[in-house]
C-alpha positions as CSV (number, residue, x, y, z in Angstrom):
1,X,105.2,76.1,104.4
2,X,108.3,74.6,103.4
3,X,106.9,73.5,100.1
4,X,106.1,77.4,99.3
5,X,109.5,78.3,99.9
6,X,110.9,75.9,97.5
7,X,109.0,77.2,95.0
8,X,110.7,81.0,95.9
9,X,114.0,79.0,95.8
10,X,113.4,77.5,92.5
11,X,112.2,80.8,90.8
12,X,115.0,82.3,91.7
13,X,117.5,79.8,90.6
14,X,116.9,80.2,86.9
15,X,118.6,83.0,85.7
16,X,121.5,84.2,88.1
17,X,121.7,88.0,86.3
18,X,118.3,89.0,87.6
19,X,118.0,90.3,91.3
20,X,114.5,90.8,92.0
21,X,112.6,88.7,94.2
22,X,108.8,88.6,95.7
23,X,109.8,90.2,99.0
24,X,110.3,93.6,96.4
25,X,106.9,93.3,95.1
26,X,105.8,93.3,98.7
27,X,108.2,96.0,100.3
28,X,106.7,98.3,97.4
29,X,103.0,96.7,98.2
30,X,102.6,96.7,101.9
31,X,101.7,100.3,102.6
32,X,100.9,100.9,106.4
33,X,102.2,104.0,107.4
34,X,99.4,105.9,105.0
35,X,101.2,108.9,106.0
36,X,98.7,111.8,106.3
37,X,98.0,115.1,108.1
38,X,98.9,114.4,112.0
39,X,94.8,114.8,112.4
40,X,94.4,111.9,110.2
41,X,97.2,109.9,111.4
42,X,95.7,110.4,115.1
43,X,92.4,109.0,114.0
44,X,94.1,105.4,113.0
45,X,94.6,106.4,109.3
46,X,90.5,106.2,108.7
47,X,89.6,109.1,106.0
48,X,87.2,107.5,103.4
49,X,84.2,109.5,104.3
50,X,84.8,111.6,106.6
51,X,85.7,114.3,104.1
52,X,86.6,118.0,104.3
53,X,90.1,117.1,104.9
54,X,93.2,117.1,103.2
55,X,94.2,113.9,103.4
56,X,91.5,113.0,101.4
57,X,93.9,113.4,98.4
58,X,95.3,110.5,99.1
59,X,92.2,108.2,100.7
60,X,89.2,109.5,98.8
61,X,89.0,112.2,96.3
62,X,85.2,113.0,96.8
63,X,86.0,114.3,100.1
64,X,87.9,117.4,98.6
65,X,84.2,117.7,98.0
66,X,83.3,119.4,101.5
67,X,85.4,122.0,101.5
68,X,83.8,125.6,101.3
69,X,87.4,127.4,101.5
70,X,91.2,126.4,101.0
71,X,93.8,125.1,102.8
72,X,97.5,125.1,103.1
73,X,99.0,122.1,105.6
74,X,102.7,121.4,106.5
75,X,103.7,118.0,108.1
76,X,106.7,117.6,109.0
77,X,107.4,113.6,111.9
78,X,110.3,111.9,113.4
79,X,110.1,108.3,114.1
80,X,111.8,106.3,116.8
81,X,112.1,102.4,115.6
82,X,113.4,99.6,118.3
83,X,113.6,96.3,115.9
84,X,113.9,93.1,118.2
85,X,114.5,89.9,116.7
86,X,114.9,86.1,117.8
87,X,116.7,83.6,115.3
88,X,117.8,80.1,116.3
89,X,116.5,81.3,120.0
90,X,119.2,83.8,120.4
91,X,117.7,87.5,120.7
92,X,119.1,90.8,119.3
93,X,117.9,93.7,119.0
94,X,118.5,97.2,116.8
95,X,117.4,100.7,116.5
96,X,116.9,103.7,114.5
97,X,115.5,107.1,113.8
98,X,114.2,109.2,111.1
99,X,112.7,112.3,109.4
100,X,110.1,112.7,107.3
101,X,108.0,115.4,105.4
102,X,104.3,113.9,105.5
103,X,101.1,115.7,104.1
104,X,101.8,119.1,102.4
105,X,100.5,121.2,99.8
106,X,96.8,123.4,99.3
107,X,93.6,122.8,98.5
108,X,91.4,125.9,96.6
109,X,87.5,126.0,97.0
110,X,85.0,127.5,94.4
111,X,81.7,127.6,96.0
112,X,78.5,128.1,93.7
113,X,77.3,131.6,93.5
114,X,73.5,130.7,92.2
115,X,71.1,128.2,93.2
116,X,73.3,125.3,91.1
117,X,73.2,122.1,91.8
118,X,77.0,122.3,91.9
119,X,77.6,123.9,95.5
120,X,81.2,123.6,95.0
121,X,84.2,122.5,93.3
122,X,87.7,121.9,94.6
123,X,91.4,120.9,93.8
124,X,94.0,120.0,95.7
125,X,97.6,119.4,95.0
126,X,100.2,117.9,97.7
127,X,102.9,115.2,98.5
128,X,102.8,112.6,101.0
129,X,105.1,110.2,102.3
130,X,103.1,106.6,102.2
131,X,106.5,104.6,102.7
132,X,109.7,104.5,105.3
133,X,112.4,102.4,104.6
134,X,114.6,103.7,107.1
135,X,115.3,100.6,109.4
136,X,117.8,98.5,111.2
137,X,117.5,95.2,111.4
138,X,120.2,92.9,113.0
139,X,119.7,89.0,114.9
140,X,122.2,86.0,115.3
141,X,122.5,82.3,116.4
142,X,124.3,79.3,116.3
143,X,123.3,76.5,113.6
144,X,124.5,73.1,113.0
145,X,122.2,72.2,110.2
146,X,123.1,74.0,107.3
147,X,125.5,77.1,106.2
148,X,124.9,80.0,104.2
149,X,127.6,78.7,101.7
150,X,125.0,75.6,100.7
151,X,123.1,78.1,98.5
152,X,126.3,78.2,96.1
153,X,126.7,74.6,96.2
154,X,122.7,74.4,95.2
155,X,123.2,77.0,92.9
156,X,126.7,75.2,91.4
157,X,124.8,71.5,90.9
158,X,121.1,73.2,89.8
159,X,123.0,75.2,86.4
160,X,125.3,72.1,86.0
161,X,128.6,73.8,86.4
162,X,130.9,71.0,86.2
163,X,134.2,73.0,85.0
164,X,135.6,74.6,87.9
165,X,137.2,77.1,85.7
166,X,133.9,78.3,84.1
167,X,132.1,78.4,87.0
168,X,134.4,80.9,88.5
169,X,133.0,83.1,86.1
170,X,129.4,82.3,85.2
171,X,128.1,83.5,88.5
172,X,129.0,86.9,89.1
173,X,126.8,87.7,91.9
174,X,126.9,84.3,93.6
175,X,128.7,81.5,93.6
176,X,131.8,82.7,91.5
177,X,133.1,84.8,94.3
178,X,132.6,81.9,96.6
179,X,134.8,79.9,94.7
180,X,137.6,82.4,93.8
181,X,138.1,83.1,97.0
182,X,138.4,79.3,97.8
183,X,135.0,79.1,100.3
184,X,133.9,76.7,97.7
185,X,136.1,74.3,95.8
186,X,135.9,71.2,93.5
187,X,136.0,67.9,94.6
188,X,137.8,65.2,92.2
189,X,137.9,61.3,92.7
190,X,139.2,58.6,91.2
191,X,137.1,59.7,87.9
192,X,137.5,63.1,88.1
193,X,135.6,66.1,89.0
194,X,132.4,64.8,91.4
195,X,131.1,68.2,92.4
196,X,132.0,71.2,95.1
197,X,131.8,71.4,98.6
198,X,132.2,74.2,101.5
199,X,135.1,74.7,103.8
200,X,132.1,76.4,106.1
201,X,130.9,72.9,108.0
202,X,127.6,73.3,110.0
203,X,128.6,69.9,111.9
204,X,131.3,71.9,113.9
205,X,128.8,75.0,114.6
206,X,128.7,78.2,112.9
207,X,127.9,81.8,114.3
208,X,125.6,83.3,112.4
209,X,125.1,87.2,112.3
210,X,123.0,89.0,109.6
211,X,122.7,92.9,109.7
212,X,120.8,95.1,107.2
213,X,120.9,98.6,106.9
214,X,118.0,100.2,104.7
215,X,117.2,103.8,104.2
216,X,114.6,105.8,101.4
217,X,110.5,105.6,101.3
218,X,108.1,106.4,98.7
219,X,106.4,109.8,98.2
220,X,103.1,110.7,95.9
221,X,102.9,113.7,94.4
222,X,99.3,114.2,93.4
223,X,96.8,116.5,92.0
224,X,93.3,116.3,92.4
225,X,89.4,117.3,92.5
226,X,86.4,117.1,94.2
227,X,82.7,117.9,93.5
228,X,79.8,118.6,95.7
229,X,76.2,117.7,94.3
230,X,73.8,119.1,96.7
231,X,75.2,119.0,99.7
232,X,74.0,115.1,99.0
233,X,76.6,113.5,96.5
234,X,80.9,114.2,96.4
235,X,82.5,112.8,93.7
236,X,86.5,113.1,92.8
237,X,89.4,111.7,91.6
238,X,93.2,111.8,91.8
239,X,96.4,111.6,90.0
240,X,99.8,110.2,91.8
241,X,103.2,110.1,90.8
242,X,104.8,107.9,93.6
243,X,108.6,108.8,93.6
244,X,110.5,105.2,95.2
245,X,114.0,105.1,96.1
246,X,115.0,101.9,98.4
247,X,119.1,101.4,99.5
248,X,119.8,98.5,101.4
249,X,123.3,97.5,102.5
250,X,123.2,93.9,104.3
251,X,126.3,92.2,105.7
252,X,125.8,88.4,106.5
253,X,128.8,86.2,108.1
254,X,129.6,82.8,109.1
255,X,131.8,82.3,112.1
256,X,133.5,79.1,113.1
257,X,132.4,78.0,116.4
258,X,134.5,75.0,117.0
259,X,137.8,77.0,118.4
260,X,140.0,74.8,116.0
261,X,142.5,77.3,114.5
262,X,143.6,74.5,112.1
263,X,140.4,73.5,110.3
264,X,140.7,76.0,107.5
265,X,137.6,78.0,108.3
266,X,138.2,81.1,110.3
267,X,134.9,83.2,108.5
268,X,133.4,84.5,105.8
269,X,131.3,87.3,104.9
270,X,128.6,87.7,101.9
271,X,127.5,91.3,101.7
272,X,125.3,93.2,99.0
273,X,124.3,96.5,98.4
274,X,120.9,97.3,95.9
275,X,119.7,100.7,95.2
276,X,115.6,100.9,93.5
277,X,114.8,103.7,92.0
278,X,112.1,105.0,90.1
279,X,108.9,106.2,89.6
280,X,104.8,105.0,89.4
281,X,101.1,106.4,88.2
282,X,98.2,105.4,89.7
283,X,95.0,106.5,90.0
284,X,92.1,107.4,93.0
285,X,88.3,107.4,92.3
286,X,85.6,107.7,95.0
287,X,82.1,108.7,95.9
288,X,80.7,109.8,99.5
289,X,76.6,109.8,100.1
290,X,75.3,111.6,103.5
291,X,71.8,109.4,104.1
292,X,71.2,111.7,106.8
293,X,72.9,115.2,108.1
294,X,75.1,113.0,110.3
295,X,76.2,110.1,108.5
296,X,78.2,109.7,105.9
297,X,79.2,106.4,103.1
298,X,82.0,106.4,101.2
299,X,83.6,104.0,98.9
300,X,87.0,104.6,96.7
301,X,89.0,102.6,94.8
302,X,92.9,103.1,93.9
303,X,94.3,101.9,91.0
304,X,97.1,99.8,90.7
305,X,100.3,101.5,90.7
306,X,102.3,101.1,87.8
307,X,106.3,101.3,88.3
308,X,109.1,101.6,86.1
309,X,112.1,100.8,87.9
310,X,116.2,100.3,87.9
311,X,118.0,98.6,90.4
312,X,122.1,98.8,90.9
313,X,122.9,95.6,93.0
314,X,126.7,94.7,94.0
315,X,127.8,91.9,96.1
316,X,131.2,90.6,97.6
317,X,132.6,87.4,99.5
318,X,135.2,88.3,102.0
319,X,136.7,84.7,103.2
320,X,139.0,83.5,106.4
321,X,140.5,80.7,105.9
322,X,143.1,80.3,108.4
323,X,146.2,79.6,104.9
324,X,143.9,77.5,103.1
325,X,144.2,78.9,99.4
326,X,146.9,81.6,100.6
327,X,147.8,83.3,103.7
328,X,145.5,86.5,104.3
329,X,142.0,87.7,104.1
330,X,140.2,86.8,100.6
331,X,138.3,89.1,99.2
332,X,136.4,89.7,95.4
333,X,133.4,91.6,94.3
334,X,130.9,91.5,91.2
335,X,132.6,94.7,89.9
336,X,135.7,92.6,89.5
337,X,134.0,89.9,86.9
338,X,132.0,92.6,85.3
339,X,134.7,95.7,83.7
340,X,133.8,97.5,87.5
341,X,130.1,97.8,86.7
342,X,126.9,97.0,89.2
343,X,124.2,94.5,87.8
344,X,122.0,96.8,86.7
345,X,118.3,95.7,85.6
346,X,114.8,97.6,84.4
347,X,111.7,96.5,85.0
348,X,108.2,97.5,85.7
349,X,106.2,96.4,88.9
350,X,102.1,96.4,89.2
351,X,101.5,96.8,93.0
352,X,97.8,95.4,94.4
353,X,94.7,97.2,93.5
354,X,92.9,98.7,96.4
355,X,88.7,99.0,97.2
356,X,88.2,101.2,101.1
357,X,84.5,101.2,102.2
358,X,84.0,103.8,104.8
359,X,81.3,105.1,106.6
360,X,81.2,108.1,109.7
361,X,78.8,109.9,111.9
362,X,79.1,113.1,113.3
363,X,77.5,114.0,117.0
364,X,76.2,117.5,116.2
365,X,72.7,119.7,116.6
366,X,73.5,120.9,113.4
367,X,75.7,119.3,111.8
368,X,76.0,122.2,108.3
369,X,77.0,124.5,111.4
370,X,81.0,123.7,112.2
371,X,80.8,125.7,115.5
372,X,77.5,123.3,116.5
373,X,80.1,119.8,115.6
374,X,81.0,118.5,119.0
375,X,83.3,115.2,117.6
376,X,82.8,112.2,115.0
377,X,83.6,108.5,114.5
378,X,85.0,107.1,111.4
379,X,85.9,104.0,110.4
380,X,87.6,102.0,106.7
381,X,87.6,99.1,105.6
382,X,90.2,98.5,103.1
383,X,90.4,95.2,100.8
384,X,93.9,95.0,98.9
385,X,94.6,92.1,96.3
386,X,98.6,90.9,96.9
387,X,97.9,88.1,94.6
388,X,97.5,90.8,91.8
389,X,101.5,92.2,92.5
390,X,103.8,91.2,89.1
391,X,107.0,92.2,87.4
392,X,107.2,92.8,83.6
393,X,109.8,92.8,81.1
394,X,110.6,96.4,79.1
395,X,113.7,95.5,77.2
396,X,111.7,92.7,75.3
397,X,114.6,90.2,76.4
398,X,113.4,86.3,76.3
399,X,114.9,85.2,79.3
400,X,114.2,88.0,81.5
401,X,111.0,88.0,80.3
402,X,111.1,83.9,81.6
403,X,112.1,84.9,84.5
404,X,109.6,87.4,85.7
405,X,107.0,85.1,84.3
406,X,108.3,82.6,87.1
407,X,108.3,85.0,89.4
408,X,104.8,86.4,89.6
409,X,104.1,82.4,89.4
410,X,106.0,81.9,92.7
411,X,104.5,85.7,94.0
412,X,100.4,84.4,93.5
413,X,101.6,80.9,95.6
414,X,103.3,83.2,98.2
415,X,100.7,85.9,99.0
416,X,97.1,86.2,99.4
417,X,94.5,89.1,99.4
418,X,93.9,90.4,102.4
419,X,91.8,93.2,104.6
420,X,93.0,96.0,106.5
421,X,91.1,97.9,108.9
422,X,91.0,101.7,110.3
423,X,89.1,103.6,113.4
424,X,89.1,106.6,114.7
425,X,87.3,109.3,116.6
426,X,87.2,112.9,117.8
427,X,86.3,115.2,120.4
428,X,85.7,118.7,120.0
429,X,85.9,121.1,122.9
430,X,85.4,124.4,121.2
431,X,88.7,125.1,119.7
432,X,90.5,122.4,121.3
433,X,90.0,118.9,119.6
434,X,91.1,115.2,121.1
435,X,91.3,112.2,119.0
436,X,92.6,108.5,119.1
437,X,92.5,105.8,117.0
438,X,94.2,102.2,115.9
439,X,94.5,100.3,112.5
440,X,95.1,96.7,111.4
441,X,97.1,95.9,108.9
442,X,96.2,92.2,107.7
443,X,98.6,89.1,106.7
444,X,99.9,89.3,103.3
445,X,101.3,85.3,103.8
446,X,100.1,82.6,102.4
447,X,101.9,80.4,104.5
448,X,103.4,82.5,106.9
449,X,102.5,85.4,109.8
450,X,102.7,88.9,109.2
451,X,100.7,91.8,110.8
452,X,100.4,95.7,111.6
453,X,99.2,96.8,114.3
454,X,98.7,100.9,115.3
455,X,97.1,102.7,118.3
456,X,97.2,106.5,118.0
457,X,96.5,110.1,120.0
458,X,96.6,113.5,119.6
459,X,95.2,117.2,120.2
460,X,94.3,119.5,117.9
461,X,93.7,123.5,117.9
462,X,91.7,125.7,115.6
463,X,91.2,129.0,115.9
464,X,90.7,132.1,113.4
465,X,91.9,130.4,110.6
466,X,94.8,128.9,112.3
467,X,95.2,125.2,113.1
468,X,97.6,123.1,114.3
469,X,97.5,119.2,115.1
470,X,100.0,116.8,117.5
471,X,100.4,113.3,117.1
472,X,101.6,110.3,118.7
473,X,101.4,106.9,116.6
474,X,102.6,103.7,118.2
475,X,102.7,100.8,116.0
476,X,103.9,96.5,116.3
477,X,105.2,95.2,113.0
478,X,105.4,90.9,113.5
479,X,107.2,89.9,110.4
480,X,109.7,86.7,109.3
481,X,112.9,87.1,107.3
482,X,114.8,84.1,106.2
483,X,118.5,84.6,105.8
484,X,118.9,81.8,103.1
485,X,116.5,79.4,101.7
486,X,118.0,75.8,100.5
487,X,116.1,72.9,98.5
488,X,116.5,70.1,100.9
489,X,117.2,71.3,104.5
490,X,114.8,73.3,106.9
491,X,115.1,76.8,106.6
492,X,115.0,78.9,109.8
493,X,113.3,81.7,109.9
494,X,114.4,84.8,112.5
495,X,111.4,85.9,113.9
496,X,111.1,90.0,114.3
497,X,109.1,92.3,116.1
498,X,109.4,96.0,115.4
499,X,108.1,98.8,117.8
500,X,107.7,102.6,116.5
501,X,106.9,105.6,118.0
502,X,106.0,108.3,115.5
503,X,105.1,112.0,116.4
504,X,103.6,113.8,113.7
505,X,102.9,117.3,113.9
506,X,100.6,119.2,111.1
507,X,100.2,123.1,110.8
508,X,97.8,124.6,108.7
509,X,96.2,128.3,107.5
510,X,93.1,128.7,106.0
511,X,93.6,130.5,102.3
């Protein structure tokens, strides 16, 4: 594991004026919220055959296919998140809240009016939100093996910065502010200059706190079709504009937890913000086959999604050093060494490709007959390949195109194709429906643990074409998130658990 991680390190050691990193291939990659009508979302997410629902937009076009009339759905959640967190074996915890807009927008039906093998033909148009960044994550803990501030020094020794004065300037995002505001200085001998070090000393114990604050999410538009062959064969396909915007504000500080008021190391403070922005095209193909009246196959494949996207980063050192350098708190930021201006970078992002294999049965007498449908099971099976994430160039610029090419090296030794899983069910009692479900979401690691998992309810009413669906999704997030990774030191990882609680709530007319 360790080993993987110093490949991460080293990729992103080569070029200081580039911000990206694997963990934003992933963010934009790992999609398990799926978003959805509430009547999907209550069925564990599983829409690949099933069919004759909107949601199959966004899952599998062909099921646009079963519709013999239109649509128009409104989904409006809120979700409750409780992040808890263990790092050094000190707990923490943090929480937040959010609104969304989910699944909205129309479908329109045409049926045949002859004997055609074409009974029908539908489009559909809608948004969807597939991604929430809205979270708050926050842990702390004592360490007296390595600082925060060794990163710099790494950073200092790795480009070969051995005038001070240059190096105060060379780094603008990094280590420059740590040295103008005297965390790190040079050390001179007998010789002269033999390197820096840190006035932040992990012998003596520091308190470590990290707290990030992230807010935005991504949202498809999309337009599509459907087309039903004999009531046998669906066919369709799909167009998607994902819109991304991702803020993040983190704050991370080193305390000094020796009590010595005379050791010239009170605290320091790195913090960042980065704004992403952008937008993405991707495409959604996919067939479903009914064997029999009651079953139903379906297979669909999603494109990769195709980004272009800008981010603004900024990042300050705030320092504490009890006189050392000056009386006072320290304090210098990027915009100071760059004319007041954020780094700013473009580049384009290929998220995984996905393949969903679906299959459903419907417990019915006759199953054509929607009043004679007494409930269904469903189930997907989705394959996505992480390995196939990478960032591109579009300013044809040499190094930055380096850079990226390291980068997607480092991103295929870090991630792994993996398979996600979706079930679901439904009772109908007349015009009163009951469902649950649960997903899996599967580990995108390599070298490391990472899972989704979802369990899901809900009740559903349809009546005169009226319906309305309520939802209540529960899901456990288990992920890792290193504060700082260094060459030759173990890295310690805090450990986080998230808990949600989502209630999603769909109303819909029949046009």
């Amino acid at each position: 594991m360790k080993a993987i991680f110093l490949i991460l390190f080293f990729s992103l050691t080569i070029i200081c004026s580039y911000a990206q990193e694997p963990a934003d291939a992933l963010r934009y990659s790992y999609l398990t919220q799926q978003g959805g009508t509430a009547r999907n979302q209550a069925i564990g997410g599983a829409g690949g055959s099933l069919g004759g629902e909107f949601t199959s937009l966004f899952i599998n076009p062909a099921g646009l296919g079963f519709y013999k009339t239109g649509d128009f759905v409104f989904t409006p959640s809120f979700s409750l998140k409780n992040s808890n967190s263990t790092y050094l074996g000190s707990p923490a915890s943090a929480k937040d809240n959010s609104f969304n807009l989910g699944a909205t927008g129309f479908v329109l039906s045409s049926p045949s009016q002859n004997n055609s093998s074409v009974k029908n033909f539908t489009i559909g148009f809608g948004i969807n939100r597939v991604a929430d960044y809205n979270n708050h994550i926050y842990y702390k803990g004592k360490n007296n093996n390595s600082s925060f501030s060794e990163k710099y020094l790494e950073e200092l020794r790795d480009n070969h910065a051995t005038n001070p004065d240059s190096a105060a300037f060379m780094f603008p995002e990094t280590s420059s502010l740590a040295i103008n505001t005297y965390l790190i200085n040079p050390v001179y001998d007998s010789l002269g200059f033999a390197g820096y070090s840190s006035l932040a000393n992990p012998a003596t114990g520091l308190l470590q706190e990290n707290t990030i604050n992230t807010t935005g999410g991504i949202t498809d538009a999309s337009i599509g079709a459907g087309l039903n062959l004999k009531d046998k064969w669906f066919f369709g396909g799909s167009l998607s504009f994902p819109f991304l915007r991702y803020n993040r504000n983190a704050s991370y500080k080193e305390s000094d937890a020796s009590g010595n008021p005379d050791n010239n190391f009170n605290y320091f403070e790195a913090n960042e913000t980065l704004t992403t922005k952008g937008v993405g095209v991707n495409g959604k193909f996919g067939v479903i086959y009914k064997p029999a009246e009651q079953a139903r196959i379906g297979l669909a494949i999603h494109t990769p999604t195709w980004y272009q996207l800008t981010d603004d980063y900024t990042s300050e050192v705030i320092t504490d050093l009890e006189g050392f350098g000056g009386t006072g708190v320290k304090h210098q930021s990027n915009t100071d060494l760059t004319d007041g201006q954020p780094l700013q970078t473009k580049y384009n992002l290929t998220t995984p490709m996905r393949l969903i294999l679906s299959g459903s049965y419907l417990f019915a007498t006759d199953p054509e007959n929607v009043q004679n449908q007494h409930g269904f099971i469903t189930a997907d099976i989705e394959y996505v390949n992480y390995k196939g994430m990478s960032f591109h160039d579009v300013n044809n610029d040499q190094d930055a195109a380096e850079y990226f090419r390291s980068l997607n090296k480092t991103i295929d030794n870090l991630y792994k194709n993996t398979f996600n899983a979706r079930l679901g069910g439904e009772m109908k009692f007349n015009t009163f429906m009951v469902r649950l479900g649960g997903a899996y979401y599967g580990n995108p690691y390599q070298n490391a643990k990472s899972d989704v998992m979802k369990v899901s309810g809900g009740v559903g009413y349809r009546n005169r074409g009226f319906f309305m669906d309520l939802t209540y999704v529960y899901s456990i997030a288990k992920d890792i998130h290193y504060p700082y990774l260094l060459e030759d030191k173990p890295n310690a990882p805090a450990y986080l658990k998230n808990n949600a609680g989502s209630i999603i709530a769909t109303v819909g007319f029949k046009l």
